[in-house]
C-alpha positions in Angstrom: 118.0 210.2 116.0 118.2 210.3 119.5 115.3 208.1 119.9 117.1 205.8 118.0 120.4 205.4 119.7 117.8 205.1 123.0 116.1 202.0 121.6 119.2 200.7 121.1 120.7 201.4 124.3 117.5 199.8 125.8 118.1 196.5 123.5 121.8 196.5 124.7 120.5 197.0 129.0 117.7 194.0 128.9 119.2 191.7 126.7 123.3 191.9 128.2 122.9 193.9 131.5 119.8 192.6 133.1 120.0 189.4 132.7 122.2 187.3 135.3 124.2 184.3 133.2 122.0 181.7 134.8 118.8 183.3 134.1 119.7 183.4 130.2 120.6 179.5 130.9 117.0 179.2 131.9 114.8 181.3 130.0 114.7 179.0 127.3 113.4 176.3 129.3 111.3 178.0 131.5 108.4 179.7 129.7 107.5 182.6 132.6 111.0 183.4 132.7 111.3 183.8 128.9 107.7 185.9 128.9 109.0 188.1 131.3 112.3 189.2 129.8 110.1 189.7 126.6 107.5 192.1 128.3 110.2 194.2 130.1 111.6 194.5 126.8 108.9 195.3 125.0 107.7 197.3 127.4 110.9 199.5 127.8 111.3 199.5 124.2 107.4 200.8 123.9 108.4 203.4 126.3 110.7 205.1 124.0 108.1 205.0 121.3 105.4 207.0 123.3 107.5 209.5 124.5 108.7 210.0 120.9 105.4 210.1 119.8 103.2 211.1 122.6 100.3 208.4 121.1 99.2 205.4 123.1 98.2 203.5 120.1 102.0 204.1 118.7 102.9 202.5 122.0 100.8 199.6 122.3 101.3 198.2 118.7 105.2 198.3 119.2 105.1 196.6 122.5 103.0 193.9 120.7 105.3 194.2 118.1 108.7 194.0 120.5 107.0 191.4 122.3 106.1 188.7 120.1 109.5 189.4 117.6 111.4 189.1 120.7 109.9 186.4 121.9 110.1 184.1 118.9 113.5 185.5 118.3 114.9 183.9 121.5 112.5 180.9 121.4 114.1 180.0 118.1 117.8 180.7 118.9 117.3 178.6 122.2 116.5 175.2 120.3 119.0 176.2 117.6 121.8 176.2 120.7 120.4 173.3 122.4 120.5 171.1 118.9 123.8 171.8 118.9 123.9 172.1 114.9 124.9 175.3 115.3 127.5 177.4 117.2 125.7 179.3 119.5 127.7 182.8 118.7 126.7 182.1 115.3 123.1 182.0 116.1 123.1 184.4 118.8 124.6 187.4 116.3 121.9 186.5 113.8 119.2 186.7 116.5 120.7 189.8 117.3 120.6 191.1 113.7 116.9 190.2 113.6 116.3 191.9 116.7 118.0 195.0 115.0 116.0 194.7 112.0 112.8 194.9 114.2 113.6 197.5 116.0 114.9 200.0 113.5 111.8 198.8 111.4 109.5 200.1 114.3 111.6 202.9 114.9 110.9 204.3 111.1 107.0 203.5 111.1 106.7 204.8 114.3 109.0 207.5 115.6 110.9 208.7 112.6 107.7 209.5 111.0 106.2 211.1 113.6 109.0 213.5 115.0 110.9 214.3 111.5 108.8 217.8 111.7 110.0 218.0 115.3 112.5 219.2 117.5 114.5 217.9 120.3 115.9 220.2 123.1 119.5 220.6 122.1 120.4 220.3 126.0 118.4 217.4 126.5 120.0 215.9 123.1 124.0 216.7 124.1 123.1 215.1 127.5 122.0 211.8 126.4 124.6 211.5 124.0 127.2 211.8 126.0 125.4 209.4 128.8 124.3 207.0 126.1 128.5 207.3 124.7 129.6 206.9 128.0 127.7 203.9 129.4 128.1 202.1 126.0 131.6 202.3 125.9 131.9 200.9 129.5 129.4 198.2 128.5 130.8 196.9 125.5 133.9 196.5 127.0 132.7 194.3 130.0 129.7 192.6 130.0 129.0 191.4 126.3 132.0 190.9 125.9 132.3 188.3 128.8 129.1 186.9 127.4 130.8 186.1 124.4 133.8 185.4 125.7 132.0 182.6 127.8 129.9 181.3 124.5 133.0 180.3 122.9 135.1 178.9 125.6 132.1 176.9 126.4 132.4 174.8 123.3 136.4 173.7 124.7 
């Protein structure tokens, strides 16, 4: 399970903490910017995976896997926000949902299938739970929340 809660703390880092407002402004206009958010997170994400699973091949097929999902994932939620049918909360949860879906998808294929006969280091275990506790609790309280914060008052 920790694996799990790290994939998810990894989603939360890339797609709230490092990215600067106007680089989220101008990822989905600019096509390098947008590839290389994807590939850090794909890449991060695929890091997880292989130390869960100690297999290369695990690795490389969720990175393409993170990469591509994410990828079209933002794409589409870009040109929903710029039509302006939509309210971009709206369409940002749902892309966040999908995202979700993906990765606990991935995370049951790959990892939970490979480690369920394993064991974690109990040390190692109460260690990142607390850090993972800690830091998200600070996080959710600042950053995405500002972000969100900012999506609505944008549209008054």
């Amino acid at each position: 399970m920790i694996y799990l809660i790290l994939l998810i703390f990894i989603h939360i880092l890339v797609d709230f903490f490092f990215q600067t407002p106007k680089w989220r402004r101008k990822k989905t206009t600019d096509c390098k910017l947008m590839c290389l958010h994807c590939a850090l997170y794909a890449l991060l994400e695929s890091f997880v995976v292989f130390l869960a699973t100690d297999s290369v091949s695990n690795a490389l097929i969720s990175f393409f896997i993170f990469l591509v999902s994410h990828y079209f994932a933002n794409r589409i939620s870009g040109k929903l926000i710029k039509n302006k049918k939509y309210q971009p909360v709206v369409v940002h949860s749902i892309c966040q949902l999908i995202e979700m879906l993906i990765l606990l998808l991935v995370f049951f294929f790959f990892v939970y299938n490979h480690i369920s006969g394993k064991r974690i280091d109990p040390f190692l275990k109460k260690i990142l739970k607390k850090a993972i506790l800690y830091f998200t609790a600070f996080a959710s309280l600042t950053k995405p929340i500002s972000y969100l914060i900012q999506e609505i008052l944008m549209h008054f």
